[in-house]
C-alpha positions as CSV (number, residue, x, y, z in Angstrom):
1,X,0.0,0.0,0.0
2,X,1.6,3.5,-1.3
3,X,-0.6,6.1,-0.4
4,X,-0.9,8.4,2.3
5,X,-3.0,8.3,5.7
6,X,-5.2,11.1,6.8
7,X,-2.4,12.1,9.2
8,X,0.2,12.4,6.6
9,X,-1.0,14.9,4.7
10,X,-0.7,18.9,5.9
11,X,-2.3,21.6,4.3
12,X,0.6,23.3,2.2
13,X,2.4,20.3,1.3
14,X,3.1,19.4,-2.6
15,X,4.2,16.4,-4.0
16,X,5.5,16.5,-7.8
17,X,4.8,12.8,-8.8
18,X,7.0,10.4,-10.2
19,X,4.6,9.9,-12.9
20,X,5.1,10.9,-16.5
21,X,2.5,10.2,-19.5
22,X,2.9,11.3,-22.9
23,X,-0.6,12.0,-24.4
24,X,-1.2,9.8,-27.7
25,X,-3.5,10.2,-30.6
26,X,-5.0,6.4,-29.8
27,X,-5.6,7.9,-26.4
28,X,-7.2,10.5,-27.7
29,X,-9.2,8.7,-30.0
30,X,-10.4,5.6,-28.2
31,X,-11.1,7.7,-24.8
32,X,-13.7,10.0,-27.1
33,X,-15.4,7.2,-29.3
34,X,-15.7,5.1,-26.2
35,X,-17.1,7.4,-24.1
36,X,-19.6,8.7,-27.4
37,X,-18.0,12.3,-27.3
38,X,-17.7,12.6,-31.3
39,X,-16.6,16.1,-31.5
40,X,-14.9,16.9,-34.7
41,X,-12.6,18.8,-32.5
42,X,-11.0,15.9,-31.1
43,X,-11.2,13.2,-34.0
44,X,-11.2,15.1,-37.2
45,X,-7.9,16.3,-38.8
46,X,-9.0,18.5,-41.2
47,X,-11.9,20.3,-39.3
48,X,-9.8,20.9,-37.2
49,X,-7.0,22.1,-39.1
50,X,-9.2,25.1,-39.2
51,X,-10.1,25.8,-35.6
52,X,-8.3,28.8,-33.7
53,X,-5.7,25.7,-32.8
54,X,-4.9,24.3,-36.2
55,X,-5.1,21.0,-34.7
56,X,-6.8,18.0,-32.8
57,X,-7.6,18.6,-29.1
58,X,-7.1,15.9,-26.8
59,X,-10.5,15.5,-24.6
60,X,-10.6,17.0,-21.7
61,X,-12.0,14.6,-19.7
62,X,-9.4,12.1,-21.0
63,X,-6.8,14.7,-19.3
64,X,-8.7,14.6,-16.3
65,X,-9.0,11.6,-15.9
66,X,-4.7,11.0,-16.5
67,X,-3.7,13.5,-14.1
68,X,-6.8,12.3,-11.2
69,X,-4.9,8.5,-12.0
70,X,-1.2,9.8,-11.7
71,X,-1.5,10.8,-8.2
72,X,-3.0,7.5,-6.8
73,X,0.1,5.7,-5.9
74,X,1.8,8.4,-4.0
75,X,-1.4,9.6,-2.0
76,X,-4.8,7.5,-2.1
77,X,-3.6,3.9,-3.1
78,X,-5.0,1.6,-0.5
79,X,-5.8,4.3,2.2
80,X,-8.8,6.4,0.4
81,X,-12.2,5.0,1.6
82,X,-14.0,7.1,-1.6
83,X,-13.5,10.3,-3.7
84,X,-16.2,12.6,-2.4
85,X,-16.2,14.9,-5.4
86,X,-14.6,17.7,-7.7
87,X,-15.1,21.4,-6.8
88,X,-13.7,22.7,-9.4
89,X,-12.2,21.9,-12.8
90,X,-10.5,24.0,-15.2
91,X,-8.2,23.8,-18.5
92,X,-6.3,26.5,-19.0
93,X,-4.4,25.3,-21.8
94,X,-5.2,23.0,-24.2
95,X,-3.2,19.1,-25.2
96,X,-2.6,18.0,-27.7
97,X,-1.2,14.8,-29.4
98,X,2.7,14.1,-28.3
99,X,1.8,16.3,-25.1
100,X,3.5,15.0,-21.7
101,X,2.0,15.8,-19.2
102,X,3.8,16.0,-14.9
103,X,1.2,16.7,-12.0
104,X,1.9,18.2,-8.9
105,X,-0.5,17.5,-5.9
106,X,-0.8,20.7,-3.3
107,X,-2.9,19.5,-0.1
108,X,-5.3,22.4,0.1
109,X,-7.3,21.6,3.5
110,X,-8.0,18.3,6.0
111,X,-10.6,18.1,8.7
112,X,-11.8,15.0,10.9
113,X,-14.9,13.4,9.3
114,X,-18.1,14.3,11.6
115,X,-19.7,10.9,11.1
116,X,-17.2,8.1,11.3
117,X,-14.0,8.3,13.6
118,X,-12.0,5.9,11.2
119,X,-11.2,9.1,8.4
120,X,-11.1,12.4,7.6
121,X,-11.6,14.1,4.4
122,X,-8.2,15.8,2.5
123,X,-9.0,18.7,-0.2
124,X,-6.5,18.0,-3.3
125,X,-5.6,20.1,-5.9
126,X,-3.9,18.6,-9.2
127,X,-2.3,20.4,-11.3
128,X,-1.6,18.9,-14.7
129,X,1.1,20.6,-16.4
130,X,2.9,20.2,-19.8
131,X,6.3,20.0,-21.0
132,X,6.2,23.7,-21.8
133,X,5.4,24.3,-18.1
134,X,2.0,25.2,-18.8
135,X,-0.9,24.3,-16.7
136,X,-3.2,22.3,-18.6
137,X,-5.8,20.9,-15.6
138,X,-6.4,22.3,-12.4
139,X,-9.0,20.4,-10.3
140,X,-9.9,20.5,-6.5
141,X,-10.7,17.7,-5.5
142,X,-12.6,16.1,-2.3
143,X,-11.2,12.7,-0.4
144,X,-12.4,10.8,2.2
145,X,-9.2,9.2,3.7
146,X,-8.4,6.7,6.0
147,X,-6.9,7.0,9.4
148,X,-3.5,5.0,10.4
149,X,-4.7,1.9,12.0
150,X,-4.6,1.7,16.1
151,X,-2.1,-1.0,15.4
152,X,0.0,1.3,13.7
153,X,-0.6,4.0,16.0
154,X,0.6,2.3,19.0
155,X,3.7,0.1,17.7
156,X,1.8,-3.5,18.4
């Protein structure tokens, strides 16, 4: 089990993650006609060789969906009890095909959970950035965490 306890994280702390992924066009491809999202944008060449970016977008849920999976191992893997939600999503930059894409995870806020005495709940934020040091996804996220075991706790 990699990931963190509720007690290991501290509002302020960042991890960069190990974690690379270069974004392909099969990703980008198979992610948007398996999830039905046939906009031209992201699967037609020549449309969109006349869009303000000349080029194929890479879905943004696709990029989402990369940078929420990069930061697993090093913080939820085994010690999250549930993802409680997104707050907030934004792409401030598009991706395209060939992008790689680095996230950095900045622990935003952690309280005790009101209704079970086993977790607490950790506010993430990800940032996906790009090889050009560009944000691409910034999403707040919302996890319910578990607590180091009593056996931990005490050494037994």
């Amino acid at each position: 089990m990699s990931g963190l306890y509720f007690e290991e994280f501290e509002p302020g702390q960042a991890i960069e993650h190990s974690t690379r992924r270069t974004v392909t066009e099969t990703d980008n491809v198979l992610f948007s006609t398996l999830t039905l999202n046939l906009a031209p944008l992201h699967l037609d060449a020549e449309y969109s060789k006349n869009s303000i970016h000349g080029q194929r977008l890479v879905n943004s849920l696709f990029i989402l969906g990369l940078v929420s999976g990069i930061t697993v191992p090093e913080t939820t893997q085994g010690t999250t009890l549930g993802n409680l939600g997104f707050k907030e999503i934004n792409f401030p930059k598009p991706v395209f095909h060939g992008d790689t894409i680095r996230v950095r995870t900045e622990i935003v806020d952690k309280r005790e959970s009101r209704s079970r005495d086993d977790s607490g709940i950790v506010t993430f934020r990800h940032l996906g950035i790009n090889q050009r040091d560009e944000v691409v996804c910034d999403a707040v996220r919302v996890g319910l965490m578990m607590k180091r075991p009593a056996s931990e706790q005490t050494g037994s």
